[in-house]
N, C-alpha and C positions, 0 to 999 in steps of 0.2 A: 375713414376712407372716402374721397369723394367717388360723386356717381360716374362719372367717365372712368376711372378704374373698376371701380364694379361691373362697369358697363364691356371693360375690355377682358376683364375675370371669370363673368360671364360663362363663355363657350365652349371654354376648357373645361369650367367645374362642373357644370352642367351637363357637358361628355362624362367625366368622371363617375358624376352621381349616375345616370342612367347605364357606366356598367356594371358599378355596384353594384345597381339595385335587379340588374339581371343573373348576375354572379350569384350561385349557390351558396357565396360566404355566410352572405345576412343571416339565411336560417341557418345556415349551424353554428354560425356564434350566438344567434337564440336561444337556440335548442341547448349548448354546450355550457352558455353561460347561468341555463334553466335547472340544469345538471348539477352546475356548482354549487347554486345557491340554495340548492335543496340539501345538501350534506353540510349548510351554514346553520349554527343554533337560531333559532324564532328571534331574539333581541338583536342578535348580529345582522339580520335580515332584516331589521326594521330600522334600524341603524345605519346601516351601510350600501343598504339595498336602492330600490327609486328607479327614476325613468318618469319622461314626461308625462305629467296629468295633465290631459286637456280638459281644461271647460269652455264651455258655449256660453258666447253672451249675447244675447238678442233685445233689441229694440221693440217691445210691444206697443205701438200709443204712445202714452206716458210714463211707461216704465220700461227699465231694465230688468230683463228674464235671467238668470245664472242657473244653468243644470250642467250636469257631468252625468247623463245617463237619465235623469230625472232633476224638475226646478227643485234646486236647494235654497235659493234666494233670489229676493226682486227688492225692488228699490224703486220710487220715484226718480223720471230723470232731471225734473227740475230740485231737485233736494239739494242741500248744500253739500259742494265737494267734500267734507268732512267727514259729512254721515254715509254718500255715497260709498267712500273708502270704508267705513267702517263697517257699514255692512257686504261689501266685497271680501274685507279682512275676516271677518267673522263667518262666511261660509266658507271658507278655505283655511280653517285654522288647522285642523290637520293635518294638512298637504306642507309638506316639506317647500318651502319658499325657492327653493335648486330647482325641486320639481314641475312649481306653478306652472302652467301656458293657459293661455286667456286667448282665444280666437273669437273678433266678432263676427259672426252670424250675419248674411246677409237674406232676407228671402228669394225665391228665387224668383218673384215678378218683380223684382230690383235691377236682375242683371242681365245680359244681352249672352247668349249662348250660342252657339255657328259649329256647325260638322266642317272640318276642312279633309281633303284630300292632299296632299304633298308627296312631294318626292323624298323618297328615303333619306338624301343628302341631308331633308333639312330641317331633322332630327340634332344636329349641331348647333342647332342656333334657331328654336322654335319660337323664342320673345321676337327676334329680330323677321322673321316669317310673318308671328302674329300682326306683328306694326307694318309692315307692308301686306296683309291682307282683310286689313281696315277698314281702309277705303274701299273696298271690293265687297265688304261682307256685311258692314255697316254702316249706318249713317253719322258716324260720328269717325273723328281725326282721332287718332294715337295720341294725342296730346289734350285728348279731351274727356279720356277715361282712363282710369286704369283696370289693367287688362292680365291676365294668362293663359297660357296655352299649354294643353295639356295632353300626351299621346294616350290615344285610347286604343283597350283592346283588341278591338275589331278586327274583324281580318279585313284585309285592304289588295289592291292589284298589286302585282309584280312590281319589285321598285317603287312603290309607293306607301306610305302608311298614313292609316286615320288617326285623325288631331282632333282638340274641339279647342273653339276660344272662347274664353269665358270674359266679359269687360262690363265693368259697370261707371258710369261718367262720375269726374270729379264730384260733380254739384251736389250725388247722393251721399256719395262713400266720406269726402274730405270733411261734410259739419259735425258728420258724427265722430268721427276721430277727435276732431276739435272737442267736443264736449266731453268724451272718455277722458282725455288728457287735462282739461280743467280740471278734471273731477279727481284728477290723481291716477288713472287707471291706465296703463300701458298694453296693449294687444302685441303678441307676436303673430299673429296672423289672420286676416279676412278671407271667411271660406263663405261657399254657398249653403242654404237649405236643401236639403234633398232626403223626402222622406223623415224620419227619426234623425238622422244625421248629418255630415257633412259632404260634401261633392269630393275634396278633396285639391282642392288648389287654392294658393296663395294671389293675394290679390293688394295684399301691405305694399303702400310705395317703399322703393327701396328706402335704405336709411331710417325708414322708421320703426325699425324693430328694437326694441328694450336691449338693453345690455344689460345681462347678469351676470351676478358673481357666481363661480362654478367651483367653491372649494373642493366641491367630492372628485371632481374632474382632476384637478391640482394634484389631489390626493393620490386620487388613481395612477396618474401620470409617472409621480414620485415612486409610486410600489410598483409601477411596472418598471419605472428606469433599478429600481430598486432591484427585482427580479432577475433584470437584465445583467446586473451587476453582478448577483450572484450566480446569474447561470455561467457568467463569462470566469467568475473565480473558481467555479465547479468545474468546469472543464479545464481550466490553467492549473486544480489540483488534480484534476485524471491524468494529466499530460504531466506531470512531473510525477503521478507516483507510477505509471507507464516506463518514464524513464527511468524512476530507480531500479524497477522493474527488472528492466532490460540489463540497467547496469550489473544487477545483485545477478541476474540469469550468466550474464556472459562472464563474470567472476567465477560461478561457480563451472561453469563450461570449462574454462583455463582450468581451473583447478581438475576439475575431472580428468580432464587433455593431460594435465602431468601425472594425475595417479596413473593414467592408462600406462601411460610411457613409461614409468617409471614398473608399471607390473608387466610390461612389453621385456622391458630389460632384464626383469626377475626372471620371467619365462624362457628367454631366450638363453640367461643363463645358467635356467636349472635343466634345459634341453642340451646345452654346450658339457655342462658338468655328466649329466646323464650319459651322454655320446661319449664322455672320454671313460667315464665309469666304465659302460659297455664292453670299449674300447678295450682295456685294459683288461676287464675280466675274460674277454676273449683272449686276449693277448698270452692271460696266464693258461688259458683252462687249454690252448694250441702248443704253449709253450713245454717244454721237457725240464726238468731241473737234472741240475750237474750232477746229484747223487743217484740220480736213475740211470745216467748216461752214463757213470761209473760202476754200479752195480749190471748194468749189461755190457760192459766192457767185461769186469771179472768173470760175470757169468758163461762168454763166450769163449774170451781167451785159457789157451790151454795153461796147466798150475807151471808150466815149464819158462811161462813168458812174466815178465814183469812188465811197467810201463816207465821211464825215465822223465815224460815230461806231455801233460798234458795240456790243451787250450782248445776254446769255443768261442768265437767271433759273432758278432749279432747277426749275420747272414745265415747262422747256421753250421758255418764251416766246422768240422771239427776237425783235429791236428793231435796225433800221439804218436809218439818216441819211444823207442822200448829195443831189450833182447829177447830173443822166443831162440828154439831149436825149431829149423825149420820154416823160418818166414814165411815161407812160399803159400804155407797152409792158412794162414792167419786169415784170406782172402774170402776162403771157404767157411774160414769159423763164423765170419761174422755176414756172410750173402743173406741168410734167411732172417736179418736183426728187425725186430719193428721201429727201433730208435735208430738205427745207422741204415744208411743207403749210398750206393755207389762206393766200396772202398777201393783205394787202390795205393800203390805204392807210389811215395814221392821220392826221385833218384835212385840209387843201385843199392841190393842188399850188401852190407859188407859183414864178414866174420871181425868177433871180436877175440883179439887175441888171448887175452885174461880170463876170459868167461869161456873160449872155446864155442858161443852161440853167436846166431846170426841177428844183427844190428840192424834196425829198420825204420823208417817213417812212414809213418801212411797218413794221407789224406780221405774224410768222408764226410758225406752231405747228411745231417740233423733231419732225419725224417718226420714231418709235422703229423701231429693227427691229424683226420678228416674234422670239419666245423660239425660245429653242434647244429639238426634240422631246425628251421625256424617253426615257430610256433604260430599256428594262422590267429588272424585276429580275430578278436570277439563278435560273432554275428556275424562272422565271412564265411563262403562258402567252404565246409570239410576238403 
């Protein structure tokens, strides 16, 4: 990528990383990722595990210093690139080659340092600040060091925040890169001295940062698309066993919906059969039978009367034909009946001539028992 694209790539990425790096993300995918890889087995964790190792490389004299916390190797810097490499190689043989980072070490009576004040805005574009506050702060052109800027802690005024610039000129920083690079040896980054350790800003001209190979990265990328993959088939099989779900639910719903119906219909018509049962046994237990209607016919009529023709119509009506001595009386015999009420004569008595008795019809009303009292229901009030 040339440097005018970097250079236009710049201001966005550099927003980006500072709200990262203000974002509570960071720690807790530390902290979470700290988490995981402690319920990982010890070889899996050495294996699979990593993360940048920086080492310091510094210029002493004649030699090169290599420490990562304390000097693990030094080297002559006039020695043949060979050996230099070889002894770089050989203090770092441990370190996973994904891992390596190599920053050289500048001292810090090397490099030119400046407290700025700026306005908040211009937190967006602090390279582009630092090169125009150059000329102001130093005695050297933008063009004649390389330089960063870097927002410091500090508290600062309203609308304003503290910066520092950190620049050291080509003429120091470019021979020795030169000579790292004969020598085989590639830096990702030029930091300053400060105390035991580093300042903390990069000061590598663009473009010359190493390019390495990231298999573990690859890898990563793969198991998380991988992940991805499976979370998306893990929820496409919730959502289909969801819907069989539903399906199997609402089958068995209809189904239930018809047994109900179908026990709706039983009920309804063991209550229909019930009510005519009732019905009916009322029907009988109100009702009179013909041999009782006849046996208090004989009982009341006098032994002088016979009957010629009986009948009883579903209203009740009763109807009988007959000779008696005496008609007249029949009235009387049967006023007090519990089974006949209202008799009376239908048209004129007449004598019959062969018998010498009097010929009659009568009409009367079938007198119903009284209904059987209802019985209260259970747990009703007496």
């Amino acid at each position: 990528m040339s440097n005018g694209a970097m250079q236009t790539l710049r201001p966005p990425l550099e927003r980006a990383r500072r709200a990262w790096r203000a974002s509570p993300l960071p720690g807790f995918l530390r902290w979470w990722g700290g988490e995981l890889a402690a319920l990982l087995p010890a070889g899996w964790r050495r294996r699979f595990g990593g993360g940048a190792a920086w080492f310091l490389l510094e210029r002493d004299g004649a030699h090169w210093h290599l420490r990562g916390g304390a000097v693990v190797a030094a080297w002559p810097a006039d020695a043949p690139a060979g050996e230099q490499r070889a002894a770089l190689d050989a203090a770092v043989r441990g370190v996973d080659a994904e891992d390596l980072r190599l920053a050289l070490l500048l001292p810090a009576g090397q490099v030119l340092r400046r407290t700025l004040s700026l306005p908040g805005a211009a937190a967006e574009n602090l390279a582009r600040v630092g090169a125009f506050e150059m000329d102001r702060q130093t005695p050297f052109r933008a063009e004649q060091v390389h330089y960063a800027v870097r927002e410091l802690a500090a508290p600062a005024a309203p609308g304003r925040l503290a910066a520092e610039l950190v620049a050291v000129p080509r003429a120091t920083l470019d021979p020795l890169l030169a000579q790292l690079r004969e020598a085989g040896i590639a830096v990702d980054a030029v930091d300053v001295a400060e105390g035991g350790g580093r300042l903390g800003v990069d000061l590598l001209p663009p473009g010359q940062a190493p390019r390495r190979r990231r298999p573990r990265l690859r890898l990563n990328l793969a198991l998380g698309a991988a992940c991805l993959a499976l979370l998306a088939l893990v929820l496409a099989q919730w959502l289909h066993n969801r819907e069989q779900a539903l399906e199997q639910m609402r089958a068995e719903v209809e189904s239930m919906r018809a047994q109900a119906q179908q026990v709706a219909a039983l009920r309804q018509q063991w209550q229909d059969n019930v009510g005519a049962a009732g019905f009916l046994v009322q029907r009988k237990q109100r009702s009179v039978s013909r041999l009782a209607l006849l046996q208090e016919l004989t009982r009341r009529l006098p032994e002088s009367a016979w009957l010629e023709r009986f009948s009883l119509d579903g209203s009740g009506q009763l109807g009988f034909q007959g000779q008696a001595q005496q008609a007249v009386k029949l009235i009387d015999a049967l006023k007090d009946s519990p089974l006949i009420a209202d008799p009376n004569f239908q048209g004129s008595i007449q004598p019959d001539p062969g018998s010498g008795k009097d010929r009659f019809y009568m009409l009367a009303q079938l007198r119903q028992p009284p209904a059987p009292a209802a019985k209260p229901a259970a747990g009703g009030t007496p």
